[in-house]
C-alpha positions, 0 to 999 in steps of 0.5 A: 550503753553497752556498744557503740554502733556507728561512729560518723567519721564524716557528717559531709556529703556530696550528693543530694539523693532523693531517699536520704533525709542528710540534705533536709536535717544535716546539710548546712545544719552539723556537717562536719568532719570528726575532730581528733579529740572526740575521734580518741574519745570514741577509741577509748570507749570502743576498746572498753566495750571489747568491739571487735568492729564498728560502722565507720558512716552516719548521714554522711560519705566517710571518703571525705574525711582526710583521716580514715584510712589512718583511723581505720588503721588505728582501729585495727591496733586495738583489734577492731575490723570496721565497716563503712558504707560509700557512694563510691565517688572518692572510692579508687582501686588505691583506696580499695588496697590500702584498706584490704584486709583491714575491714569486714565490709564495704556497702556501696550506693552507686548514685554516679556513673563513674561509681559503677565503673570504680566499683567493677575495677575493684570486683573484678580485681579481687586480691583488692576486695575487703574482707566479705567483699561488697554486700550491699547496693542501696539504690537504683538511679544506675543499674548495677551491671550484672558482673557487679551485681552478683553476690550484691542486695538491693536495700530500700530504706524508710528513715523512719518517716524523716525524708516523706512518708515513704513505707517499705513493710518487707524490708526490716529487722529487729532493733538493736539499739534501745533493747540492745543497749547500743548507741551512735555517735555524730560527727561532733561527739554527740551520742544519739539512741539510734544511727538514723537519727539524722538530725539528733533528736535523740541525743543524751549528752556528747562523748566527750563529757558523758559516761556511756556505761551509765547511759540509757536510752528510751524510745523516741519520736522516730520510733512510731514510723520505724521500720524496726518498731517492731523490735523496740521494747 
């Protein structure tokens, strides 16, 4: 491996949303909030891969971890910018300054009225925005009021076939994981080939006893039904 993409802080997640496979392959399987031990694992990799940033979310709401405004700190010690993404339930204007200026981005799934109003506090408030603002809106069940939509993308997601058979052709990219050398770990240390991996399929060992640098990944049962197959050598 060359690069850690994800490192899921948090496998816990409070909503049930009907397009994320979280409530069938991680919800009374692996939730869990990430140790410390494996969190100084992950630390010691990503400051040996030189990463100047890292996602902060696999299938579940980094809000919940107790610890990630302390981690974000300590990540920005070793010169890394992270990112995340949110429901936005957790999210609060106090939560938006402590992290200001210490992340690239913030995506937002607004699956709960008060997200909505949390979010337009914190557009509206610009000198608590992070780095690049919020780019991304997954998600329809609440319509985004325009004066947070601005500057925002709507991004449907097929999870590979793991919630339905559910098939977006226009939505996609080239893989970065097999061909790119990059890889995600779970909330319990486990490295897994690709970050919508929900229920592990593709693990290679656990961080906490493998060598990454000597690690290689192949293609897997989630690579026929990907939306970024197209990518995947």
């Amino acid at each position: 491996m060359k690069e850690i993409y994800n490192v899921e802080i948090s496998s816990i997640c409070q909503n049930k949303c009907d397009y994320c496979p979280h409530k069938e392959l991680v919800r009374g399987k692996r939730e869990q909030n990430m140790g410390y031990k494996v969190w100084r694992q992950c630390l010691y990799w990503l400051e040996r891969f030189h990463q100047d940033t890292v996602c902060l979310n696999g299938f579940g709401e980094p809000l919940v971890h107790p610890r990630l405004i302390e981690w974000v700190k300590e990540l920005n010690e070793i010169g890394i910018s992270p990112y995340f993404s949110t429901n936005g339930i957790l999210f609060t204007p106090e939560i938006a300054h402590e992290l200001k200026g210490r992340v690239d981005y913030i995506s937002i799934s607004p699956h709960e009225e008060k997200a909505i109003g949390v979010i337009n506090d914190i557009i509206t408030n610009a000198s608590i925005l992070p780095k690049r603002g919020f780019p991304f809106v997954y998600g329809d069940k609440y319509p985004v009021p325009i004066s947070v939509s601005d500057g925002f993308r709507r991004m449907p997601h097929t999870w590979a076939g793991q919630n339905g058979d559910l098939v977006n052709p226009n939505f996609g990219w080239p893989c970065e994981f097999i061909p790119q050398e990059k890889c995600t770990i779970l909330s319990d240390g486990t490295v897994v080939a690709c970050c919508i991996d929900a229920g592990g399929v593709s693990a290679m060992g656990n961080i906490m006893d493998i060598n990454l640098e000597t690690l290689k990944s192949n293609r897997f049962s989630l690579c026929e039904k990907c939306h970024q197959n197209g990518g995947v050598v």
